[in-house]
C-alpha positions as CSV (number, residue, x, y, z in Angstrom):
1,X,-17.4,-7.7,-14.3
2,X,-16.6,-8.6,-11.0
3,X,-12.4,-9.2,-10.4
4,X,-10.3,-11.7,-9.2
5,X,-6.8,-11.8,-8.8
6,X,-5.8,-13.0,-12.2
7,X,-7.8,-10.5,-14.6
8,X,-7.2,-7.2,-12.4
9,X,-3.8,-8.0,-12.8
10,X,-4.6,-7.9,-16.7
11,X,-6.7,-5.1,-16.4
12,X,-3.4,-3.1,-14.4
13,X,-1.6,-4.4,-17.5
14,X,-3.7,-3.6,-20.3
15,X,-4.6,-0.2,-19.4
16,X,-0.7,0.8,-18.7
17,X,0.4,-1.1,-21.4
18,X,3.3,-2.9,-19.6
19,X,4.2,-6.4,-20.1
20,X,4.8,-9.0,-17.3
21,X,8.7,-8.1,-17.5
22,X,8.0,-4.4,-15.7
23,X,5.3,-6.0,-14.0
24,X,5.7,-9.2,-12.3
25,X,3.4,-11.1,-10.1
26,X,5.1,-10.0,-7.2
27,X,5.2,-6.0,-8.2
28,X,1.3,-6.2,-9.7
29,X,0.3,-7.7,-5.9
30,X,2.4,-4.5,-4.3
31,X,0.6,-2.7,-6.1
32,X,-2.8,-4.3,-5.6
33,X,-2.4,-4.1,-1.8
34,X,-1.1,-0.6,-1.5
35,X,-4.7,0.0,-3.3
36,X,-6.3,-2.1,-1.0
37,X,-4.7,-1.0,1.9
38,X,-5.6,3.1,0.5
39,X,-9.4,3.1,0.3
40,X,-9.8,0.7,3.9
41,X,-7.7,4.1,5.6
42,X,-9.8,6.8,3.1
43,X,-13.5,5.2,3.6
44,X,-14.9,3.3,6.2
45,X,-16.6,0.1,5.1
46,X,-19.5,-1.9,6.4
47,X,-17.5,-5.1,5.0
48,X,-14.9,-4.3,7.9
49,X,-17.3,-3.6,11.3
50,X,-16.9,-7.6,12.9
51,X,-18.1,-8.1,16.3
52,X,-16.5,-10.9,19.1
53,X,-17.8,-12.2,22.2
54,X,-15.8,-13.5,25.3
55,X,-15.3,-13.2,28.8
56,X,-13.4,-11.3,30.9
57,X,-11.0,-12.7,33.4
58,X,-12.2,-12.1,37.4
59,X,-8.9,-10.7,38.7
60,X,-7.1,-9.6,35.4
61,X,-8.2,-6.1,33.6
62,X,-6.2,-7.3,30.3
63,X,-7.9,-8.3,27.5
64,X,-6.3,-9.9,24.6
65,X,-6.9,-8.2,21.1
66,X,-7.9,-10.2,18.1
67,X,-5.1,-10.7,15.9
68,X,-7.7,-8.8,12.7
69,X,-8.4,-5.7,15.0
70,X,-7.5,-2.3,13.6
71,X,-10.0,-0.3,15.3
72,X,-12.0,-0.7,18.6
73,X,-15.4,0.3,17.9
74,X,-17.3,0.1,21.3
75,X,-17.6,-2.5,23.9
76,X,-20.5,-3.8,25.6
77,X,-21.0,-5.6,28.8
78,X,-23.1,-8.2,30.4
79,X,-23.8,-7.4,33.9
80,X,-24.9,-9.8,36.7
81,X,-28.7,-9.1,36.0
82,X,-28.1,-9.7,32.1
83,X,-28.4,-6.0,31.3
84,X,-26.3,-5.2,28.5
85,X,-24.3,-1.5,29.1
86,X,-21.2,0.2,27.6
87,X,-18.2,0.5,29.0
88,X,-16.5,4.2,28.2
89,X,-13.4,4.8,26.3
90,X,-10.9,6.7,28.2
91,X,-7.2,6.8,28.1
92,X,-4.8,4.8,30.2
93,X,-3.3,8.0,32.3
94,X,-7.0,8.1,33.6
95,X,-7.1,4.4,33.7
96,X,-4.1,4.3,36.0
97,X,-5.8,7.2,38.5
98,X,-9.1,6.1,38.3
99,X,-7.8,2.9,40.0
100,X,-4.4,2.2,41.1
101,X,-4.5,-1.4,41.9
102,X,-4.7,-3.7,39.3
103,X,-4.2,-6.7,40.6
104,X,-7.2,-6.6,42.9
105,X,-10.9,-7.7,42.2
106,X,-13.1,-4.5,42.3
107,X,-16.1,-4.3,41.2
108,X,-17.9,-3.9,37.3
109,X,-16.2,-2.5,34.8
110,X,-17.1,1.2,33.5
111,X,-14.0,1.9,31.8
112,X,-12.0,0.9,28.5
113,X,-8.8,1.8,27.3
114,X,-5.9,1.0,24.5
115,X,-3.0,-0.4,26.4
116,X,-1.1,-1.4,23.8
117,X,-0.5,-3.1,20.0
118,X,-1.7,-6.7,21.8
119,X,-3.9,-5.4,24.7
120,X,-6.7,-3.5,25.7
121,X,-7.3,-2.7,29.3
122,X,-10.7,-2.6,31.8
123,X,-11.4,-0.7,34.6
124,X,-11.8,-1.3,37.4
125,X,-10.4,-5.2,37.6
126,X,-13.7,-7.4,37.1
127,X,-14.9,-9.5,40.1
128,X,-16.5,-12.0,37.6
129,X,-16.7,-13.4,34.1
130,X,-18.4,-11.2,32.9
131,X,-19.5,-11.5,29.1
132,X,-18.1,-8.7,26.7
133,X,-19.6,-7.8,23.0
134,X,-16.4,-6.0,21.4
135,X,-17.4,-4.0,17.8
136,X,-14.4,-3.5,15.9
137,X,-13.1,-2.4,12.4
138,X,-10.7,-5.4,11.2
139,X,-7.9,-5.9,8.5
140,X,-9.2,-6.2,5.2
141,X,-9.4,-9.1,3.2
142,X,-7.0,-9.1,0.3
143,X,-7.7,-10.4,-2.9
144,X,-3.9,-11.3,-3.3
145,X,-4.3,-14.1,-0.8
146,X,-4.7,-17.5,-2.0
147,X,-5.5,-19.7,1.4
148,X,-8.4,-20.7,3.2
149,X,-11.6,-22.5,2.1
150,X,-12.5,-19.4,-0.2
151,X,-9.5,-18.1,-1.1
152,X,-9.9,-14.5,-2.4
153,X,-7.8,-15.2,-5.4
154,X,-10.4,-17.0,-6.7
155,X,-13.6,-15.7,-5.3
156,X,-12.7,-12.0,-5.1
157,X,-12.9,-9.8,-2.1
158,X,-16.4,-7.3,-1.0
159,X,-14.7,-4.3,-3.4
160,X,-13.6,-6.5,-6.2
161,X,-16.8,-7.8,-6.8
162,X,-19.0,-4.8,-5.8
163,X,-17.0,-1.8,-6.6
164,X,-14.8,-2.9,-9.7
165,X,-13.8,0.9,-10.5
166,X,-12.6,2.0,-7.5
167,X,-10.4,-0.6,-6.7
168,X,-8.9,-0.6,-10.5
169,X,-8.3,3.2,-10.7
170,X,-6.7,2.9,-7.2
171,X,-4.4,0.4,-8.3
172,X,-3.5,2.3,-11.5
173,X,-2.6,5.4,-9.4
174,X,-0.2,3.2,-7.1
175,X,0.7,1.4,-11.0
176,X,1.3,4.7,-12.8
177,X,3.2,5.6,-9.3
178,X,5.4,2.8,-9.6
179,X,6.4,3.4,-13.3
180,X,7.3,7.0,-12.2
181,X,4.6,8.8,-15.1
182,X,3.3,9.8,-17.3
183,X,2.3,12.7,-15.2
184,X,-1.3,13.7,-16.6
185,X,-2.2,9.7,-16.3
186,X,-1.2,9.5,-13.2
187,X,-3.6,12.9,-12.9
188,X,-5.9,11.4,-14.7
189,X,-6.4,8.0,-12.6
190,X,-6.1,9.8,-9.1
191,X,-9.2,12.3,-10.1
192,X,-10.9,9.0,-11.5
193,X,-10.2,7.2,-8.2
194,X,-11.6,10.6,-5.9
195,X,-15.1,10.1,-8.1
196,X,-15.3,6.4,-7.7
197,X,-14.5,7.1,-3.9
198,X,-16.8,9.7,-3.7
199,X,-19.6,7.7,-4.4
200,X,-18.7,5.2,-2.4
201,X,-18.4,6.5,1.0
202,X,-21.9,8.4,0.1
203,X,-22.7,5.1,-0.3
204,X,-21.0,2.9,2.7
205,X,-21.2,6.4,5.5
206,X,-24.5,7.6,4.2
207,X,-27.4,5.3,2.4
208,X,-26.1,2.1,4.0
209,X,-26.3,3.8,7.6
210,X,-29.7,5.8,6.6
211,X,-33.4,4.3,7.0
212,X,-36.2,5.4,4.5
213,X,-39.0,5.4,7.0
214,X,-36.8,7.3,9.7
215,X,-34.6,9.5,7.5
216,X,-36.7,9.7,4.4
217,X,-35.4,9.2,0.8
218,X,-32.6,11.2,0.4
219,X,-33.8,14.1,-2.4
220,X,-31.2,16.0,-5.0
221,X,-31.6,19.5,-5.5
222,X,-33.0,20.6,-8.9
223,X,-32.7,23.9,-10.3
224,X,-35.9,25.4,-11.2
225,X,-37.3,28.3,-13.0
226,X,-39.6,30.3,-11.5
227,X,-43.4,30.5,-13.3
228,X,-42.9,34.1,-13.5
229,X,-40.3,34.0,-15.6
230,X,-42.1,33.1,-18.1
């Protein structure tokens, strides 16, 4: 059963037997998004990648980061001849040395670096608008959030409705956390929730990424006894 907002916060309930009076609506979505907020930082999702397109500003090497970027992925660029290429991540000590006068048109940009919590940086300045392709991981979606034309609330999020388990054991880790004990269910939950992530990040880093006619089907190893034996 896929989740919404409303029966995972029965579910968290139900299966630590608290009432509404320990657990309010504003505790339970505490809860929910410390979960939520626990497997996007211990798995990387495909739901996440997002990819944005603009152009860079002849004269300026600052670029504006979207306000849903966590993680810069890579970044492409379009030059004059429509070739796309990537522009190398380096850090902004070598951005500064590699050229020391930013307010000056140079040339195309080879270089990209962090700058900081609203900026990333180019290098060297761009002498055109040229068009970038930036792949990045962005903020999850939580399913506490009730705006927008489908709010999640309603409709669920890409774990609620695909990966039910792990996003309730997580949540009844942080629950059990909250509560302060029992100590073996708290145990109990966090193994639970290391399983369910298990087989998720073989599933979101491995056969998601993997192609059958390139890779081959991925095989498990069975024990066999030898003819000899016998």
């Amino acid at each position: 059963m896929a989740y919404i907002l409303t029966n995972l916060q029965d579910d968290i309930k139900n299966y630590t037997e608290v009432d509404s009076t320990v657990f309010s609506t504003g505790v339970l979505n505490t809860i929910i998004k410390n979960a939520e907020n626990r497997i996007y930082r211990d798995s990387d999702s495909d739901d996440n990648r997002f990819y944005a397109i603009s152009n860079l500003v002849t004269g300026s090497r600052y670029v504006t980061i979207p306000n849903d970027l966590r993680i810069i992925r890579y970044i492409q660029l379009k030059d004059s001849n429509n070739k796309q290429v990537f522009l190398e991540k380096r850090d902004t000590s070598f951005m500064s040395e590699f050229y020391d006068a930013p307010a000056t048109q140079s040339g195309i940009p080879k270089y990209y670096a962090n700058w900081d919590a609203s900026n990333w940086v180019v290098s060297p300045t761009p002498d055109s608008t040229y068009e970038i392709t930036m792949a990045y991981i962005k903020q999850p979606e939580s399913i506490t959030t009730s705006t927008g034309t489908t709010p999640p609330s309603t409709n669920g999020t890409y774990t609620s409705n695909k990966y039910q388990d792990l996003l309730l054991f997580c949540c009844l880790v942080e629950a059990y956390g909250y509560l302060k004990g029992p100590g073996d269910m708290l145990q109990y939950y966090e193994q639970a929730y290391q399983r369910a992530l298990q087989s998720y990040s073989i599933e979101q880093q491995g056969r998601r990424r993997r192609d059958e006619w390139q890779d081959g089907v991925i095989r498990t190893g069975m024990q066999s006894e030898s003819p000899s034996k016998y």
